[in-house]
N, C-alpha and C positions, 0 to 999 in steps of 0.2 A: 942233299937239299930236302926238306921239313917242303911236302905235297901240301897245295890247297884243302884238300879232302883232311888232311892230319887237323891242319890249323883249325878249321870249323868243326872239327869233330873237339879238341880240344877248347874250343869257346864256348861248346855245348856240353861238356863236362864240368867244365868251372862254373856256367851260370846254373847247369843241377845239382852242384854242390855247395852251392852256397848264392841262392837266390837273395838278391837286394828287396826288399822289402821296409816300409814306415809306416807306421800307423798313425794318421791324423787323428784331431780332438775329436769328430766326432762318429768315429767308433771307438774311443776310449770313455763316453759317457755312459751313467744307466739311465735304463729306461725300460717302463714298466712293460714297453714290448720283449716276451724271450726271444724274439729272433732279433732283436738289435741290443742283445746284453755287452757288456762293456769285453773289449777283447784285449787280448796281451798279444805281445809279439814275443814268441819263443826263438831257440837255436834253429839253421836250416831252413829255415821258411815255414817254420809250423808256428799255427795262431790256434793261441788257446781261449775258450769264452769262459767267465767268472766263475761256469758254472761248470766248467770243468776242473778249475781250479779249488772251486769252492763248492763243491757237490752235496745237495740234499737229502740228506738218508734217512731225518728222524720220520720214525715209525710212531703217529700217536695214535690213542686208544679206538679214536674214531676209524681209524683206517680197520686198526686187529679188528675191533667190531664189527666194520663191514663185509669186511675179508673173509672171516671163520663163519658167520649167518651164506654171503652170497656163496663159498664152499661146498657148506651141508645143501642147501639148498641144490647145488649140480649135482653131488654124489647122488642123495635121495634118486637127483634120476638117471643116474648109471655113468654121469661125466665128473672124469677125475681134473680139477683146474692145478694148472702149473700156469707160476709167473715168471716172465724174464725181466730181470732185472740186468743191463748192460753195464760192464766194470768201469773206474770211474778212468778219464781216457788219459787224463793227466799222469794219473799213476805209472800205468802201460809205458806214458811217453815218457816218461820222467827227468831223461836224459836231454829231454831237448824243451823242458820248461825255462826259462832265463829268468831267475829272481831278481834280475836288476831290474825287470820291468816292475813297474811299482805295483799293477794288479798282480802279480805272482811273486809279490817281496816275502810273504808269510808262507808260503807254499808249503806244506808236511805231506807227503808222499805216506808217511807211516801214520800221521792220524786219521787221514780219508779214508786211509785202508782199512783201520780200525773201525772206523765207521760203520765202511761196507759192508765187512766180515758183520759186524752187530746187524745191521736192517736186515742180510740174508736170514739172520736166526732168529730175531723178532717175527719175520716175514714166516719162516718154517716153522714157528707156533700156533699156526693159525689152521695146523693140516693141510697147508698148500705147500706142493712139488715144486723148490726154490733152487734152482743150482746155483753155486757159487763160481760165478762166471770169473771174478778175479783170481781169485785159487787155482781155476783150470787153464787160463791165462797164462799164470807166472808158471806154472808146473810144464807147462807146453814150450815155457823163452819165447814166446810171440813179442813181447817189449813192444816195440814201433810199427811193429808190423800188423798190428791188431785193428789202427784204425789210418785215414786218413790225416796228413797232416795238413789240410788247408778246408778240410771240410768234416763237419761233426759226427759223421756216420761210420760203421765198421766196415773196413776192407771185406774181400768177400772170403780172406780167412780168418778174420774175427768173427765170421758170422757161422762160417763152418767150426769151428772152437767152442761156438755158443752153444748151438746146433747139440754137439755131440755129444758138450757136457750137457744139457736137459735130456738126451738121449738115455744117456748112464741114469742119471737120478727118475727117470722114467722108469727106468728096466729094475730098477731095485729097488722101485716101491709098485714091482709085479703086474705091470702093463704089459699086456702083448696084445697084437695088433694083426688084421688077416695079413697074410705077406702080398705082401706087392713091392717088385724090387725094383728101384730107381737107380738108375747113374748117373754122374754129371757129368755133360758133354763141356769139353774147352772151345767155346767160339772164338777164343781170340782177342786180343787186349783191347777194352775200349779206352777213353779221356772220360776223365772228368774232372770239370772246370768248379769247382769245390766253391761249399756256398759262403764259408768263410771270406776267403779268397773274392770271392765276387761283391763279398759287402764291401772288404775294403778295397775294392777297384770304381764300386758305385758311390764311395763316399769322399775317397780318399783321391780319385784320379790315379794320375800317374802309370806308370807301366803296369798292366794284367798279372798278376801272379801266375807262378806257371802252373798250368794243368797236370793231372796226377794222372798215371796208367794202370789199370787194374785189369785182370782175368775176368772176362763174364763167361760164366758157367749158366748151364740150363739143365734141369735134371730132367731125363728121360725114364720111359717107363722101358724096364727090360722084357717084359711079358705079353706074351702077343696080344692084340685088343681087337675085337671085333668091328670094324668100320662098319659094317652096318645096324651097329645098337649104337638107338638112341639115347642122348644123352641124359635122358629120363631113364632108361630102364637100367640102367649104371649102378651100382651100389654106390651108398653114398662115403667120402673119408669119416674113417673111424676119428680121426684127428683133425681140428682144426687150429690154426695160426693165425691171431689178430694182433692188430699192435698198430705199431707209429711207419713211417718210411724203411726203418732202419730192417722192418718185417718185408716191404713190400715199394720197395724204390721205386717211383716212377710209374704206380699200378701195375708194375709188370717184374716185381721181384730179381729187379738189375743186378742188384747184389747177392742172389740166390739161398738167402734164408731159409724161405720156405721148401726149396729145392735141395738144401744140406740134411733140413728138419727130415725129408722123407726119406736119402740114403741112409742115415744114420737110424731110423725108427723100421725102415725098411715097409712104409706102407702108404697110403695114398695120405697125404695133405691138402687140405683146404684153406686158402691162404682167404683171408679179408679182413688186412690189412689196407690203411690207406696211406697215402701216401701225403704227408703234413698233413695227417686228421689227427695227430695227437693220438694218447693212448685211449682215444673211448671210442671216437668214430667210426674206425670200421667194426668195432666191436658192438658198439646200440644200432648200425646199421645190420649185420647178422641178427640180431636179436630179434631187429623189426621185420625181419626179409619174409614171418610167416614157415618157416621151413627149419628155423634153429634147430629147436629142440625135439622135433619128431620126424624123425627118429633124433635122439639126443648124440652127442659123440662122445668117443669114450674118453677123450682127450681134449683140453681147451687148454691153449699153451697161449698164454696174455703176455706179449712183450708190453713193458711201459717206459722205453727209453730208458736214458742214462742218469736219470733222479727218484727220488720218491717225491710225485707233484704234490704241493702242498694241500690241491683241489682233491687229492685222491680219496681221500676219507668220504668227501662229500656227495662225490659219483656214485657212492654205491647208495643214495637217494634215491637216482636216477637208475642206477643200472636193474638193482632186484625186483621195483616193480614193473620196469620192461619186458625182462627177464618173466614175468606172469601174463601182464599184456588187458585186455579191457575185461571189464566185469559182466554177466547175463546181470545181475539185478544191481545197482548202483545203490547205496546208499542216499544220496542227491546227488539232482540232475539242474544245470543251468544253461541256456545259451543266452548269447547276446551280442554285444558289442565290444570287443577290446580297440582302448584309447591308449595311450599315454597316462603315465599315472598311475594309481591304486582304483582296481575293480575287485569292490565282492563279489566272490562267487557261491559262498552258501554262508549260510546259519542254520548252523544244524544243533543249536539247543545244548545237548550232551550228550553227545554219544561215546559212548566207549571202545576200548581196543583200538587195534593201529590200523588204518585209512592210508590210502595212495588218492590223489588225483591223478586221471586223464583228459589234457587238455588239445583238443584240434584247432587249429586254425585254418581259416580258408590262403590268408597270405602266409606261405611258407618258406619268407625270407625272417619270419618271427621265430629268432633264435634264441634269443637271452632276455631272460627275465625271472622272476622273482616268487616263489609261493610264499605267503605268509599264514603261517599256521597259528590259529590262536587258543587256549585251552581254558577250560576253567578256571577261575582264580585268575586269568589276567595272563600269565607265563606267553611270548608271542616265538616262536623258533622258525627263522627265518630259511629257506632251500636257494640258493642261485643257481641259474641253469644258464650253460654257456656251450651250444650246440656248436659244433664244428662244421661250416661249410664245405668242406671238400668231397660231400660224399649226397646223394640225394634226402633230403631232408622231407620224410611223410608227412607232417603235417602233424604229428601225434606225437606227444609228450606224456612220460608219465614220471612222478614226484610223489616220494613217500613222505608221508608225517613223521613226528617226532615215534621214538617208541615212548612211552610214556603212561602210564598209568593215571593220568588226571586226563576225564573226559574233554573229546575238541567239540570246541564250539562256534569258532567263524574260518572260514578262509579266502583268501585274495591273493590276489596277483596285482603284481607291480611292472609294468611293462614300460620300455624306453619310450624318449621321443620322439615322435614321428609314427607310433604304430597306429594304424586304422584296419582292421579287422573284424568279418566274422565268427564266429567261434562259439564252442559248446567245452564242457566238462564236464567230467562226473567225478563221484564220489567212491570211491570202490573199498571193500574191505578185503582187507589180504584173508584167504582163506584158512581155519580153525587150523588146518594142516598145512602152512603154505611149501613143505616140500615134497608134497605127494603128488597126484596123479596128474593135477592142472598143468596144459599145455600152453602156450604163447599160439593164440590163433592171430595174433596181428590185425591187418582189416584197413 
């Protein structure tokens, strides 16, 4: 006689091998939000989003441009940047994409790849340390196992994979780091209730998707540490990690990224990484923190997710003259009133060479808005800034001009709806040298 225990152990075999699962119209729509991009239903219960399907690689001029300037500009002061670029997840899954759904009817597995493989090599022309995460992927047979199938982030052995290959492409372009030897401790399998999965339980109804079990890992220092030194008199990690969730799950690096990043480098890591800030936030948050660059690290490892953002060219407006930080003598200086609409903020006649603006506001819910840069002759080059709230927000912006050999001569800000504000700006010019000795004093 077939025990009660056999029977429910057997009902719970069948429903995790082949979870019921339907995707309602509307998370089959797009919409201009990524986190509600259109989804497919794959084989086994794995859902796939558009944009894993159809993944973003192209590398345009604006990006290399920013990339190879905001580069030289770390080297000059003793920090080597490495990007991570996450493989594309469809690929990995391949086996459990279902081309009958209609968003994964065209699906090529070998042209994404193609893809891929080109963005990493575009991306490694730029003098930045790029590993080729799908290459060390397929070379490992990770397949399915690399990410979650009901949620878009990497298991926490894709992330050790990641981890090892940046490790390698680290070590053989002659990094080395003080030792400090880390381990990762096994706490024990947590759930997680997968954000896929929860979109289509919040849109779609019906039964919960079932929850995934994963290892969380915690990496531990092997080397004794003196409990009585302050956390101040610590040296600081040679290496730092910023990036998206996929760096830093939860603020508390659930999936142990930053914890792989330090066994495999074998040395202290500083993670600030945010958790949904996207690939800039914790990153212009370090930048602002006052403490980046001095002392500088010898390492900046930039996760940017599982695409090349289209916005990514444009960030490094924002990121290099953060990355420098306010001016002692300002070119021009304004304060006043920000409304709704278009406010000048100077006329500066003609001046020449290339100019950042710094903009403070006293409300620092003032996230997204506009600089328009205007030059001689008429030409207007527009900057959009779209700050990420997930992380504290100082109140200080900064927005580079065009580079541009035609003298500027007006500039303004175009801010949304409803803003009413305080606020001041200046005019900064990047310095004659801007990769030498100038530090980010923040403020």
């Amino acid at each position: 006689m077939i025990g009660l225990g056999a029977i429910v152990g057997w009902c719970a075999w069948a429903w995790a091998a082949a979870p019921q699962l339907e995707l309602c119209e509307a998370v089959r729509q797009p919409s201009e939000d990524e986190a509600s991009e259109p989804l497919a239903l794959g084989r086994d219960g794995w859902l796939f989003r558009q944009s894993d399907i159809e993944p973003q690689y192209a590398v345009g001029d604006d990006l290399v441009a920013g990339l190879s300037r905001w580069s030289a500009n770390l080297a000059a002061r003793g920090t080597r940047l490495a990007l991570v670029l996450l493989p594309p997840r469809a690929v990995l899954a391949a086996a459990k994409v279902d081309t009958a759904d209609p968003l994964a009817s065209g699906f090529d597995p070998a042209r994404v790849a193609a893809s891929y493989h080109a963005a990493v090599a575009a991306l490694r022309g730029t003098g930045v340390i790029v590993p080729d995460l799908l290459a060390a992927a397929e070379t490992g047979g990770l397949g399915t196992a690399y990410f979650f199938a009901r949620d878009h982030h990497w298991r926490p052995r894709g992330a050790q994979d990641a981890m090892e290959a940046l490790a390698r492409e680290v070590s053989l372009a002659g990094l080395r780091f003080s030792p400090v030897p880390f381990a990762n401790d096994d706490e024990g399998d947590r759930v997680l209730h997968g954000s896929l999965g929860k979109r289509v339980q919040a849109s779609c109804g019906g039964r919960a998707p079932r929850a995934e079990t994963f290892p969380r890992f915690r990496s531990v220092a092997l080397a004794p540490v003196d409990s009585s030194a302050l956390l101040a008199d610590l040296p600081p990690a040679e290496v730092v990690l910023a990036g998206t969730s996929h760096s830093n799950k939860g603020n508390e690096d659930l999936l142990n990224a930053g914890g792989f990043l330090r066994t495999a480098l074998g040395t202290d890591v500083l993670n600030v990484g945010v958790d949904a800030g996207g690939y800039g936030t914790g990153l212009l948050g370090w930048l602002e923190s006052g403490h980046a660059l001095d002392p500088a690290p010898r390492l900046l490892a930039w996760e940017i997710g599982g695409r090349v953002p289209a916005s990514l060219g444009e960030f490094f407006r924002v990121l290099i003259p953060t990355s420098f930080g306010d001016c002692d003598q300002p070119v021009a200086a304004w304060t006043g009133e920000l409304r709704a609409g278009l406010t000048p903020l100077f006329a500066t006649g003609a001046v020449a060479g290339e100019h950042y603006v710094v903009l403070e506001t006293d409300d620092r819910s003032v996230v997204n808005f506009s600089v328009r840069f205007e030059l001689v002759g008429g030409m207007i080059d527009v900057v959009t800034v779209r700050r990420g709230t997930r992380a504290g927000n100082p109140g200080k912006h900064f927005v580079a001009g065009p580079l541009s050999p035609t003298p500027l001569s007006r500039v303004a800000i175009t801010t949304p709806a409803g803003t009413s504000t305080s606020a001041a700006a200046r005019l900064c010019a990047f310095p004659p040298d801007e990769a030498g000795v100038k530090r980010l004093r923040g403020g």
